[in-house]
Each structure stands twice: as C-alpha cells, then as structure tokens.
C-alpha positions in Angstrom: 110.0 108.5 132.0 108.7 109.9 128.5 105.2 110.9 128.4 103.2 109.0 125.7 102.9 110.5 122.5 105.9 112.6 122.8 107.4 110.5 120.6 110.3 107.6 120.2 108.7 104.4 120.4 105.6 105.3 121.8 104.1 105.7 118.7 105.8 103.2 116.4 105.4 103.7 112.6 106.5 101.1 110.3 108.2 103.1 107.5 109.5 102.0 103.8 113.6 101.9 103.6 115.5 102.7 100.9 114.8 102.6 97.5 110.9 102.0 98.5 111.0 104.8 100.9 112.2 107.1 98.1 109.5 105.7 96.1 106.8 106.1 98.4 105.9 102.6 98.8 104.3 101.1 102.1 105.4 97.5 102.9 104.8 96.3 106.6 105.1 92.8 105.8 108.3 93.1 103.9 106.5 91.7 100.6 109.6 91.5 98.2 109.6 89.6 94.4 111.8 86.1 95.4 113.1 85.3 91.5 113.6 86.3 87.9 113.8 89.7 86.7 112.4 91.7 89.2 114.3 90.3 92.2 114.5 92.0 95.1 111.8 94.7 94.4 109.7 95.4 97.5 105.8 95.5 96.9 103.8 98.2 98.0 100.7 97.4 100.5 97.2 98.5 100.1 95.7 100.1 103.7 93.6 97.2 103.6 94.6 93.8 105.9 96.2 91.8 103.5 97.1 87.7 104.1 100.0 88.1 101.8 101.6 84.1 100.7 104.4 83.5 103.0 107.8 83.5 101.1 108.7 80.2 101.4 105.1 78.9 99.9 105.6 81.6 97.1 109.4 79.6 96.3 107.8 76.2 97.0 104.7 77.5 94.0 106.9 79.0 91.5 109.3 75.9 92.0 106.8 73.6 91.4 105.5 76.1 88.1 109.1 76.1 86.9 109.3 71.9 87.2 106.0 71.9 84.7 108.1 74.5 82.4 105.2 76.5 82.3 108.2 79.2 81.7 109.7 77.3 78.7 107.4 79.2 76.7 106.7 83.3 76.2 102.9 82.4 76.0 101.9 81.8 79.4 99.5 83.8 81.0 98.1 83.8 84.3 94.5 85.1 86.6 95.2 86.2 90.4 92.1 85.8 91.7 91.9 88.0 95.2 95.4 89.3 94.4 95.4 91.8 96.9 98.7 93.5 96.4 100.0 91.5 93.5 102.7 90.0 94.9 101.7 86.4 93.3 101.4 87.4 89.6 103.7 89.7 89.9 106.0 87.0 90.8 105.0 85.0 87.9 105.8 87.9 85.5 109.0 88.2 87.0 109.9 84.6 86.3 108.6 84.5 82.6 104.7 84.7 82.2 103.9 86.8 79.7 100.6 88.3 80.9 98.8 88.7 84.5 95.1 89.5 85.2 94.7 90.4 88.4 91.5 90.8 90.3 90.4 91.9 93.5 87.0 93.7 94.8 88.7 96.2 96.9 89.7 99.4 94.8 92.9 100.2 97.2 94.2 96.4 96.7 94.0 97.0 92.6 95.4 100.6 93.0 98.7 99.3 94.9 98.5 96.3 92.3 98.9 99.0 89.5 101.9 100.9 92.0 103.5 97.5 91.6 103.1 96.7 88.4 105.2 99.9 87.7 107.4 99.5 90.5 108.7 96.3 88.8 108.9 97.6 85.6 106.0 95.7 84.1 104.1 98.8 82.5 103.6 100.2 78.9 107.1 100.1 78.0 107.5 96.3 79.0 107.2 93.2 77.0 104.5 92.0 79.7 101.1 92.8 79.3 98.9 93.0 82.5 95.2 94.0 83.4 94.0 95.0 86.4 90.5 94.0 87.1 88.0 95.1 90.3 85.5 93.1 90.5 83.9 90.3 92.4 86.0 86.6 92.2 82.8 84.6 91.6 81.7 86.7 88.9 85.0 87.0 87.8 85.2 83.2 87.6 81.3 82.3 86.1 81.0 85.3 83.8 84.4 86.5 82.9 83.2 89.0 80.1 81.3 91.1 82.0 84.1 92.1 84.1 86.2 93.0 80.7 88.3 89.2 80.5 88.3 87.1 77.3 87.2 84.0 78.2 88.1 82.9 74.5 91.5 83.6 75.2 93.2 80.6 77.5 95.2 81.0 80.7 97.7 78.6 81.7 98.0 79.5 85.7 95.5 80.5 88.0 96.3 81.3 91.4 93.3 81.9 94.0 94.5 83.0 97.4 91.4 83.8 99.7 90.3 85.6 102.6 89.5 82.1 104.4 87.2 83.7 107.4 85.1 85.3 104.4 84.6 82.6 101.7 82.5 79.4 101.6 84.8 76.8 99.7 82.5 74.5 98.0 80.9 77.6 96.2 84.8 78.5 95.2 85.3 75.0 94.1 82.2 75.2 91.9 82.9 77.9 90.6 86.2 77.2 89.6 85.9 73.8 88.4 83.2 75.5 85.7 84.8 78.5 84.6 85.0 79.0 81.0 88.8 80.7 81.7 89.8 77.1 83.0 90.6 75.9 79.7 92.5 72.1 79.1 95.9 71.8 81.2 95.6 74.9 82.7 97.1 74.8 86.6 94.9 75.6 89.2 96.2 76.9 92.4 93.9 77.1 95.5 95.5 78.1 99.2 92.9 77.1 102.0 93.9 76.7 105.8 94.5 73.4 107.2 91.6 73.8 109.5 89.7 72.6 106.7 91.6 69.3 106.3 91.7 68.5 102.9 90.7 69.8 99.4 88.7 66.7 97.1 91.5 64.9 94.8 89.3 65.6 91.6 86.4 68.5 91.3 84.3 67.4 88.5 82.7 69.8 86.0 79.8 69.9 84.9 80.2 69.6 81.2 81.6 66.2 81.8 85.7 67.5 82.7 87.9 67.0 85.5 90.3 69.2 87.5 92.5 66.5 89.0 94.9 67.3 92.2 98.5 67.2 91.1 100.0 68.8 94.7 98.7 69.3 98.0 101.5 70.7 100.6 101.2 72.2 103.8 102.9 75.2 105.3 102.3 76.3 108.7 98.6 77.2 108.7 98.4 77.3 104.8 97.7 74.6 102.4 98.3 74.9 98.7 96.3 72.9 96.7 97.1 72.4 92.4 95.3 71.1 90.3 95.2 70.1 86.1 92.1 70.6 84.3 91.3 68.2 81.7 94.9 67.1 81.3 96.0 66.4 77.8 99.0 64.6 78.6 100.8 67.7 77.2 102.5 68.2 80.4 103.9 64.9 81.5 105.6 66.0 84.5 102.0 67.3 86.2 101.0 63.6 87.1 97.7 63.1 89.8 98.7 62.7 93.0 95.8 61.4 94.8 98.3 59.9 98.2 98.6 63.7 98.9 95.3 64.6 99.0 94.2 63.0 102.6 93.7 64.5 106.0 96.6 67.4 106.0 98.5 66.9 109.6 
C-alpha cells in the first residue's frame, strides 16, 4: 500500500490542460465560453469559491438574449454585477455586445476577470471595450459614479448572479428596480435558488416605473429570472409573462 503523501492520488491536484495549462490558467469547474467568437476558450478561476452559471442556463440566457436581438446591433452594452470570474459578460462579448462592466468586491475575482478578458482576446487591441470594477454591488447599483460607472450612459443587459447564502433579496430587488443604470428596455437578469419560490412578476420603482418579468425558468437548484424595465415596445418580442412567474416546482 502507498503511504499518504507520497504521491499519485493521494494528493489530487486539479491542473489546467492544454492550451490553458500553457497559459497558466486555473479552471476546476471547466468554465469554458459556449458561443460566438471566443468559443471554446477556458476561463481562469479566482482562488475564491466561485458558484459559476451552469452551462446549460448560460445557453438557455444568451438564447433567450439572441431571440430579443439584443446582438442585432454593435451598441449593446452590458453590467455583471457579482461577476466573479467573468464567464457571463464575457460570454456576452463573445456573442456581440460591445462593452462589459464587470463588478465584483473581491480583488482576486476582478483580477482573474482581467486574465480573461485577455485570454479571450477582448483587451486593448479589440473592438470591445470592457471595465473592470471592485466594488460593492449595492453601491454599485444606487450610486454608480462613485465607483467610476456613467450612469448617463445606458446599458442594455444586466446580469446579477449572487452569492444566495450572503444576500437578502428584497434589498437586491430595490436596489435594482431604482438604479439610475436601469435605463428604459434594458434586460434585467436575476438568478436566485428555487428555495425561495418565486421572484414578484413586476418590481415597481419608485419614480413611478416598472421592471416587468418577461422569463422565469428553472434549472436544477437555479432560477433565472428577466425582466424589462419600462418597456417602450421597442422590443416586441420581450412580452410579460406573468403565468411563469408562480411558485417554481
């Protein structure tokens, strides 16, 4: 019998492959861009636990994006909000967005989010702009300019995948629903976990506007939730959906 620790499978290490392992890059849970012009590139992970969106709920997202043709157009921009490695926007930008923010508190998620950003080829020398900010998400979302975001300039996406254990989800659909960055049609994304049941069809603001639910799917343990705020009728295909927005089973 081999002693422990002299090696083998005693002590497993997980260990990048290939092209990632000649770049240095550390992906345990095989994160990878799904579509567009970064397919196939594996994401490096911060040493922090990471939830990253499964991907099947990432193809199911970016489907759905697609269907609005929110990639029709070279304008669109998008906020990950608690972006952790990246892999979301990054996605996006690989499909046709123009520009991702990214934000995150922890300093090693935004680090491996500007490894990736290179990684994919979405740096100086790309047509995609990108900005990676650290900060706090509820700051992020009721004060944007003191973080270093525009909040004159509109997004069309934002995605906000949360820690679930370490949020409380009324104050994150508060602070949402009034953000001055949630500007008229913009798509709202918010993954909760199904022990929460169900996410309100419409959050009202507080200046008299409405984010109304336009998808709400379960996969596994994770529910995605997408909403329209103050919908113009700009986008015909995002219609409300209030039928999906009951008790998830």
């Amino acid at each position: 019998m081999r002693p422990k620790g002299s090696g083998g499978s005693a002590n497993p290490k997980i260990r990048p492959q290939g092209k990632a392992r000649e770049a240095g890059l550390n992906n345990p849970s095989r994160l990878k861009i799904a579509g567009g012009s970064a397919k196939g590139r594996r994401l490096d992970s911060p040493k922090v636990y990471l939830r990253p969106m499964m991907g099947k709920v990432r193809e199911a997202v970016y489907s759905a994006f697609t269907s609005f043709g929110l990639y029709e157009t070279a304008a669109t921009r998008q906020l990950d909000i608690f972006s952790g490695s990246g892999s979301v926007g990054l996605e996006s930008l690989s499909r046709g967005a123009s520009h991702c923010t990214f934000v995150d508190l922890s300093s090693d998620c935004c680090a491996a989010t500007k490894r990736n950003i290179d990684w994919c080829e979405f740096g100086e020398d790309s047509d995609k702009t990108t900005q990676v900010v650290c900060a706090d998400a509820f700051q992020t979302l009721r004060d944007p300019a003191s973080v270093g975001i525009d909040p004159t300039i509109p997004f069309q996406i934002m995605t906000i995948c949360p820690p679930y254990e370490e949020i409380i989800y009324a104050d994150l659909l508060d602070a949402v629903a009034n953000s001055p960055v949630v500007g008229d049609d913009c798509i709202v994304l918010i993954e909760y976990p199904v022990e929460l049941q169900c996410l309100p069809h419409v959050l009202e603001r507080k200046d008299g506007g409405k984010l109304i639910g336009i998808r709400n799917r379960r996969y596994g343990r994770t529910v995605i939730a997408m909403y329209i705020a103050n919908p113009t009728g700009a986008m015909e295909v995002a219609n409300s959906r209030p039928e999906e927005f009951v008790k998830v089973k």
